[in-house]
C-alpha atoms as an extended CHARMM CRD file, in Angstrom:
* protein
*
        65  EXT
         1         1  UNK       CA            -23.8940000000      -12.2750000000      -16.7580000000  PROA      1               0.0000000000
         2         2  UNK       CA            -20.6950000000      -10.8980000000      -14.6970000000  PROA      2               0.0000000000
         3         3  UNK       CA            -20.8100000000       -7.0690000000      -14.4510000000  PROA      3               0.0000000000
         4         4  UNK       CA            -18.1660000000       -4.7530000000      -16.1150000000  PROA      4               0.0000000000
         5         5  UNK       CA            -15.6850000000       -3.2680000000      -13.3600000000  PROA      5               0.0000000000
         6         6  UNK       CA            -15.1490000000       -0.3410000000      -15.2210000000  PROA      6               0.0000000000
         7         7  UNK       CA            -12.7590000000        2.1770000000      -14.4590000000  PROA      7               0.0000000000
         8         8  UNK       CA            -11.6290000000       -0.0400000000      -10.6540000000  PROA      8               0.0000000000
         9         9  UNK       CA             -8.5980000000       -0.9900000000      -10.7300000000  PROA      9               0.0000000000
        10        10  UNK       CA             -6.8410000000       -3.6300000000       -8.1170000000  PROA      10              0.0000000000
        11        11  UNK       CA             -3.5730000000       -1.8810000000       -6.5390000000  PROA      11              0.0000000000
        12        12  UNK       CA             -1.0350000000       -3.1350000000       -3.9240000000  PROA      12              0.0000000000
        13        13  UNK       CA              0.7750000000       -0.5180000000       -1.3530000000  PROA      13              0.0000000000
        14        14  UNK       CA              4.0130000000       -1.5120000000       -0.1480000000  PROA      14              0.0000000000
        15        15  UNK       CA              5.6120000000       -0.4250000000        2.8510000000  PROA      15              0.0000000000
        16        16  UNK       CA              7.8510000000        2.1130000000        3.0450000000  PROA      16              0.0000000000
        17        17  UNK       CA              9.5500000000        1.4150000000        6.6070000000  PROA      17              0.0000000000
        18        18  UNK       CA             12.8510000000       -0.2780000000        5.2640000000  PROA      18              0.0000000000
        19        19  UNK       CA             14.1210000000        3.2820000000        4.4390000000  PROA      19              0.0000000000
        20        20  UNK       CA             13.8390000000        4.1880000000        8.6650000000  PROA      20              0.0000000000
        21        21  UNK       CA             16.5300000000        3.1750000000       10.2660000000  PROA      21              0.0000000000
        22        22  UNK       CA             15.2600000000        3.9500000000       13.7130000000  PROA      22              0.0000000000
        23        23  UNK       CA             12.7640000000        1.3680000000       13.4930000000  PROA      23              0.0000000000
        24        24  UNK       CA             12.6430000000       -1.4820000000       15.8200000000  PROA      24              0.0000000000
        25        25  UNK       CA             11.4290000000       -4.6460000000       13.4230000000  PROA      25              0.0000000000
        26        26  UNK       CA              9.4480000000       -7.6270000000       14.8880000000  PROA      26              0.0000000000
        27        27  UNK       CA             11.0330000000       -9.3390000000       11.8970000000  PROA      27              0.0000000000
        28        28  UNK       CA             13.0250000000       -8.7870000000        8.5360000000  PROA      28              0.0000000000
        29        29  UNK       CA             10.9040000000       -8.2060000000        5.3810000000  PROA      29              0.0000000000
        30        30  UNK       CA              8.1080000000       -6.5730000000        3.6490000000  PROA      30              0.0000000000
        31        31  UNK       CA              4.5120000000       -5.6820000000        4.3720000000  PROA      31              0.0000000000
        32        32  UNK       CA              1.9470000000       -4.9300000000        1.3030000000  PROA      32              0.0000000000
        33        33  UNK       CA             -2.1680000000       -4.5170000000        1.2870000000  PROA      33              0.0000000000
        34        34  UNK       CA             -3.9100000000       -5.1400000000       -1.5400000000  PROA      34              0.0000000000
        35        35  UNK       CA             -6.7590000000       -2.4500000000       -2.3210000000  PROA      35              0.0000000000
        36        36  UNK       CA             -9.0750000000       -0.9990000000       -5.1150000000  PROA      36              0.0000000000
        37        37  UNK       CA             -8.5830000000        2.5370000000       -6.5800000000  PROA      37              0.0000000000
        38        38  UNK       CA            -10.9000000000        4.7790000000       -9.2780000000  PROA      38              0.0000000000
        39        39  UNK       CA             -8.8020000000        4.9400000000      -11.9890000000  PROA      39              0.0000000000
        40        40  UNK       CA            -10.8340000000        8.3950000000      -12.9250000000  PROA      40              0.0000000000
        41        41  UNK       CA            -10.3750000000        9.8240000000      -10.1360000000  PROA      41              0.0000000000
        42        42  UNK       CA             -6.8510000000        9.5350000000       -9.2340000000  PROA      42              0.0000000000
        43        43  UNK       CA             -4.8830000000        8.6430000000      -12.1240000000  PROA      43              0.0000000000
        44        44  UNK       CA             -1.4620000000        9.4510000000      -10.1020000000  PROA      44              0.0000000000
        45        45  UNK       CA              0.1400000000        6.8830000000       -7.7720000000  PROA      45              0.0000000000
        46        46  UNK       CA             -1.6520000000        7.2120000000       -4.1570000000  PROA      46              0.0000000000
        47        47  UNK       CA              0.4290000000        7.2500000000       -0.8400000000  PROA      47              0.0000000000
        48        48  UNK       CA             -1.4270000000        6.3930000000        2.4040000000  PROA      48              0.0000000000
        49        49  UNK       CA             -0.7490000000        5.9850000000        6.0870000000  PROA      49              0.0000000000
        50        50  UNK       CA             -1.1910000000        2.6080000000        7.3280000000  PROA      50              0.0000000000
        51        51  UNK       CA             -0.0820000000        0.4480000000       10.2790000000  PROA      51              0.0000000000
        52        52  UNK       CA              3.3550000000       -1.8870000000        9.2380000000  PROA      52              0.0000000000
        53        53  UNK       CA              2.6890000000       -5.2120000000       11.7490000000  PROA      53              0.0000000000
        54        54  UNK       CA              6.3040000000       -5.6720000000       11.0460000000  PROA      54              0.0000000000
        55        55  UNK       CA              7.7070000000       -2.1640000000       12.3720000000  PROA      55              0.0000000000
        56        56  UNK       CA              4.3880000000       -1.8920000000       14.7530000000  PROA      56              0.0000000000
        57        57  UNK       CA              3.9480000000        1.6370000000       13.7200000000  PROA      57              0.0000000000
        58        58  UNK       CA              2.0440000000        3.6240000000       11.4690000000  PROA      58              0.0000000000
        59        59  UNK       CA              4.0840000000        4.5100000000        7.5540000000  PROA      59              0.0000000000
        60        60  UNK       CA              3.5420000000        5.2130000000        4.4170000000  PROA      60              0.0000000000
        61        61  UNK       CA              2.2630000000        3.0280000000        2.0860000000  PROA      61              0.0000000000
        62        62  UNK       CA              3.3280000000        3.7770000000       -1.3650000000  PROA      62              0.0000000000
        63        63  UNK       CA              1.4860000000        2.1370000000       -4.9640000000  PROA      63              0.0000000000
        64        64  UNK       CA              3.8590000000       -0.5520000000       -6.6380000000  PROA      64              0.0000000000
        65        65  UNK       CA              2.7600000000       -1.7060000000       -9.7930000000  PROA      65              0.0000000000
């Protein structure tokens, strides 16, 4: 019998570093991850700091829907 998830949700971040101009791109276009989140626990929209492979530095992540 398959398990209940309960309150986990599945939540993509998108990358915020089209809004830096100052940025040297490898190459044109976005960067997302794809990550769980408690919906209990943080029922707002989370913004993290990860590294953007297309920028090749660290930004912020922001939660689309």
């Amino acid at each position: 019998m398959a398990k209940n998830k309960g309150s986990r949700i599945i939540i993509t971040l998108e990358c915020q570093c089209e809004n830096q101009k100052n940025t040297l791109k490898r190459a044109p276009g976005l960067f997302r991850y794809t990550t769980t989140k408690n919906r209990r626990n943080t029922p707002h929209r989370i913004e993290l700091e990860k590294f953007c492979p297309k920028c090749n530095i660290h930004t912020k992540f922001k939660e689309i829907k």
